[in-house]
Every structure is written in structure tokens, then in C-alpha cells.
C-alpha positions in Angstrom: 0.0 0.0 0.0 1.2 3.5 -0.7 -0.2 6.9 0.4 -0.4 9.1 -2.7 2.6 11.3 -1.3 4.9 11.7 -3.7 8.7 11.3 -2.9 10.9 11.6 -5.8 10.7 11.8 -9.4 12.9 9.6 -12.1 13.8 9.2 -15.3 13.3 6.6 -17.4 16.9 5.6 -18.9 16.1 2.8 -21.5 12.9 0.8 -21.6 13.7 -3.4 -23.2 11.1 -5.7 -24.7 10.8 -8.6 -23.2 7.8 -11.5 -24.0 5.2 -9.1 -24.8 6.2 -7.1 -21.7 9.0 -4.7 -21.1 12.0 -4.3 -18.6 11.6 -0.5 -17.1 15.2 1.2 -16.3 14.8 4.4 -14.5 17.3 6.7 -12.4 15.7 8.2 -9.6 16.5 11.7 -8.0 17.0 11.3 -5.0 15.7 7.9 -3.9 18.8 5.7 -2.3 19.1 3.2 -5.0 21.3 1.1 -2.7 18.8 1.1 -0.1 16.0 -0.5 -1.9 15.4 -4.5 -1.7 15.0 -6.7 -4.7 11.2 -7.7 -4.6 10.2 -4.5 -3.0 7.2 -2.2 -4.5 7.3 1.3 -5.8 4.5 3.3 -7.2 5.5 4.5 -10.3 2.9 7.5 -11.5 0.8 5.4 -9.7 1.6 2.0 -11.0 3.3 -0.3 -8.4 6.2 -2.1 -9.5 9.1 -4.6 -8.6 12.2 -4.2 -8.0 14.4 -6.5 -10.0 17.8 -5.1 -10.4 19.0 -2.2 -8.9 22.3 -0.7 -8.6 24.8 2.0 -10.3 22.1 4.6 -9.3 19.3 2.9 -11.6 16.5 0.7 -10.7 14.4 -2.2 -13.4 10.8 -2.9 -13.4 9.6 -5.6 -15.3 5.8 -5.0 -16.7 3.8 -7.3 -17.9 1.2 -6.6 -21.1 -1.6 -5.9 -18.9 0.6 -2.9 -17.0 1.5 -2.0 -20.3 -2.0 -1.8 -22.1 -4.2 -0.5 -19.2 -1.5 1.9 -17.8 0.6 4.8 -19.3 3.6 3.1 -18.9 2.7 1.3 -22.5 3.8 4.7 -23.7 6.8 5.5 -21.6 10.1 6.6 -23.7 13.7 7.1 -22.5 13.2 10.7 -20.8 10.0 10.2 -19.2 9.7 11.4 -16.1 7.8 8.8 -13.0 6.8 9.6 -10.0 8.2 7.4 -7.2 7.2 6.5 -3.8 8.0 3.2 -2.0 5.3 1.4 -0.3 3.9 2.3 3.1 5.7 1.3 6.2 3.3 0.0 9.6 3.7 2.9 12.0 4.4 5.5 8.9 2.0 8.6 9.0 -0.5 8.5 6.6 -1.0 12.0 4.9 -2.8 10.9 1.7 -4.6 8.4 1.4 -4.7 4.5 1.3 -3.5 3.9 -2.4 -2.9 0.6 -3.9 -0.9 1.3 -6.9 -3.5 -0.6 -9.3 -4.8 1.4 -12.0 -8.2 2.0 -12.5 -8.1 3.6 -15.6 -6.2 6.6 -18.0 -7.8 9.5 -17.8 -6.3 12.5 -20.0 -5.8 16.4 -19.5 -8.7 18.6 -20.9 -7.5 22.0 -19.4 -5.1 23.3 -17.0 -5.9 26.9 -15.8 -4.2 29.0 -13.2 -5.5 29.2 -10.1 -4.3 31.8 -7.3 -1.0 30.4 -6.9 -1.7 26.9 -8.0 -3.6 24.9 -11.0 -6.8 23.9 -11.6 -6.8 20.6 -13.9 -9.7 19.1 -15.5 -9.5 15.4 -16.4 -11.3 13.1 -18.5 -13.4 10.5 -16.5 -13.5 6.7 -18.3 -16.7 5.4 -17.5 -15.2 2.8 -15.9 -14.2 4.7 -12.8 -17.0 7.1 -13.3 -19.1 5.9 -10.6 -16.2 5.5 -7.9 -15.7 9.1 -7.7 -17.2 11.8 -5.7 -16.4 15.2 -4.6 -14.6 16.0 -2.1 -13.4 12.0 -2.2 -10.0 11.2 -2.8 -8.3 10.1 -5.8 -4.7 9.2 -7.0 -3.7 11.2 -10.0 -0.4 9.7 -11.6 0.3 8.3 -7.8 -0.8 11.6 -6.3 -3.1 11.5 -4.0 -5.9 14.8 -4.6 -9.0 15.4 -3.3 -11.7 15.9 -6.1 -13.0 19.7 -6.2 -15.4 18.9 -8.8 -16.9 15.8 -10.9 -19.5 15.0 -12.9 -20.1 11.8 -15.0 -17.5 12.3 -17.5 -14.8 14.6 -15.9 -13.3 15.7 -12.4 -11.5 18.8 -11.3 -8.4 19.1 -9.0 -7.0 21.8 -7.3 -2.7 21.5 -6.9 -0.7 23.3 -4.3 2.4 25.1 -5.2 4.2 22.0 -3.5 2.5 19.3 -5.9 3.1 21.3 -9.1 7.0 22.1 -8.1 7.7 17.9 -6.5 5.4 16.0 -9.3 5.2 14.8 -12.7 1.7 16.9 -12.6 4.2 20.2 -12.6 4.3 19.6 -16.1 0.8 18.5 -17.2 -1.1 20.0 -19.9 -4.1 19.7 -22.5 -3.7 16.6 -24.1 -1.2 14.6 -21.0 -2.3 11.6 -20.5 -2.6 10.4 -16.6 -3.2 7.2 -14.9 -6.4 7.0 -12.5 -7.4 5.0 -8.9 -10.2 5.4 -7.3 -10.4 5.3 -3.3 -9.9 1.5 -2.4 -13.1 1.6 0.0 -15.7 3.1 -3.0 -14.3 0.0 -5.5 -15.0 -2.1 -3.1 -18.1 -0.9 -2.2 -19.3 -0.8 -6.1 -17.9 -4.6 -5.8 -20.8 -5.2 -3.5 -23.5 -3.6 -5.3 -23.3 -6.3 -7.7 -24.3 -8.8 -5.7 -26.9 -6.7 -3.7 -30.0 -7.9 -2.6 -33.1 -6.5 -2.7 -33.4 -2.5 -1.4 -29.7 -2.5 -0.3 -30.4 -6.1 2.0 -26.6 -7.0 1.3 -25.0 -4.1 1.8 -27.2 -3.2 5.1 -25.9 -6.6 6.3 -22.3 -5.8 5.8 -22.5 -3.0 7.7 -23.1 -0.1 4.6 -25.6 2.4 5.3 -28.3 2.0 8.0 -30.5 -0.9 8.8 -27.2 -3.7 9.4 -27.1 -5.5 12.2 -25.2 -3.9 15.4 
């Protein structure tokens, strides 16, 4: 599990087929390259990864075709920059909010306006993730973890702070930037259960959503 917090960005140094898949070569910033385990996670923009080699101040990332299809990293190129951020640690503070690092879907810039002394950006919404989002809930924006200002069935606003804009990949984003999307674990889950909902919310009441479960 991650937290949306954003630690370091990297660059991707060379990118090799392998199987239908690809080995990922990037060279992080400031992350201590030495320090990280093989078999480890780190979110990448939001996608969490392997470690599988790691040394001389660069770290590999294999991906499999399903990463590379339903992700952005399909469309990664030597020089693309990655947001990075290891995986949660028990006891760490949690100041985003509970991300898994599995993509729910690419989203893609529509606008990016000014806004006092940070940016507004408005991203599309694939109707697959359409329903897990609600203002004011959380979502995880190439690994960042936002707060949605504004949504509606096909796109969702979010407001960055200096700080995001100047330590993220989202800095940089413009109309047209493709972006990788995850919903808040809890409302996937949720929308999990709805499926195999009973009559007038039975299931869910029983599980403890909403009123009327059992105490």
C-alpha cells in the first residue's frame, strides 16, 4: 500500500522488450538506490512495481502486457519522467490516502488553468471509474493522492498546491497529457458489493453499509 505522497521523481533511462512485456530502467532523484530491496514495491505515477535489479544509481521494473496496455507506462520513452514513492511502512504517518498502486483507468488532461498560486486541472473520466468518484473524495492522479474539487459523469477537477506542481510529474501536465487514475480502495469495493446486492440495499445493510445492518 502507498499513500499518494509523492517522494521523488525519475527518469526513465532505457525501456527493453521482453515476452510481450517490457523491462523499465529508471534513475531516480533522490531515492537511495542502494537502499531498496530486490522484490520491494514502488509506485510509479501510480503504478506499483518490482524491484528486480537495482544498482549504479538505476532501478528495473519488469511490466507485464496488462501494465502495459491498461496503464501509461505502454507509452513511456527514454526521458520520461515517473513519480516514485515506496510502499507504506506500519507505523508510517498516513497524509494521503490509502493507495494501492493498481490502475483503474487513463484519464487524460482537458485543461489546466491558473488558479491563485496553483492549477486547476480538469481530467477526463472513463466510465469505468466514473461511478467511484465523488467530490470532495480522494483520488490518485499519476500516484498523487488529490482530493476531487469537482466531478461530474464524465470529468473531475483538482486543485494543486504550489508543492505538488513544483515535486510532481503533474508540474508539467497539460491539455492533451495523459494520466493514470485509482479510485479510493473503500468506493471499488463498495461498487464490488453492489453487484451482488439484494433487494433495497439487503446485502449491503448486512455488511455494515448504510443504515439498517445488524449492530
Amino acid at each position: 500500500m502507498f499513500t499518494g505522497l509523492v517522494s521523488d521523481i525519475g527518469v526513465v533511462e532505457r525501456i527493453a522488450p521482453r515476452q510481450g512485456g517490457a523491462r523499465l530502467t529508471l534513475r531516480p532523484g533522490r531515492l537511495p538506490v542502494d537502499a531498496l530491496a530486490l522484490g520491494e514495491s514502488i509506485a510509479c505515477s501510480g503504478a506499483c512495481l518490482t524491484v528486480v535489479e537495482r544498482g549504479g544509481g538505476l532501478v528495473s521494473f519488469d511490466a507485464v502486457p496488462e501494465t502495459l496496455a491498461r496503464t501509461t507506462l505502454g507509452a513511456w520513452r527514454a526521458g520520461t519522467k515517473v513519480n516514485l514513492e515506496r510502499a507504506l511502512a506500519l507505523g508510517d504517518r498516513l497524509g494521503g490516502h490509502l493507495v494501492a498502486g493498481h490502475v483503474d483507468a487513463v484519464g487524460e488532461v482537458i485543461r489546466r488553468v491558473p488558479e491563485g498560486q496553483g492549477a486547476r486541472l480538469t481530467v477526463s473520466l472513463p466510465p469505468a471509474i466514473a461511478p467511484l468518484v465523488a467530490e470532495k473524495g480522494s483520488i490518485a492522479i499519476d500516484g498523487v493522492s488529490l482530493t476531487v474539487a469537482r466531478v461530474t459523469r464524465t470529468e473531475l477537477d483538482v486543485a494543486l498546491i504550489p508543492e505538488t506542481l513544483a515535486r510532481t510529474t503533474l508540474g508539467e501536465a497539460t491539455a492533451g497529457t495523459k494520466v493514470n487514475l485509482e479510485a479510493d480502495v473503500v468506493a471499488r469495493h463498495v461498487a464490488r458489493l453492489r453487484e451482488f446486492d439484494g433487494p433495497a440495499g439487503e446485502d449491503l445493510a448486512r455488511w455494515g453499509y448504510g443504515t439498517g445492518g445488524a449492530a
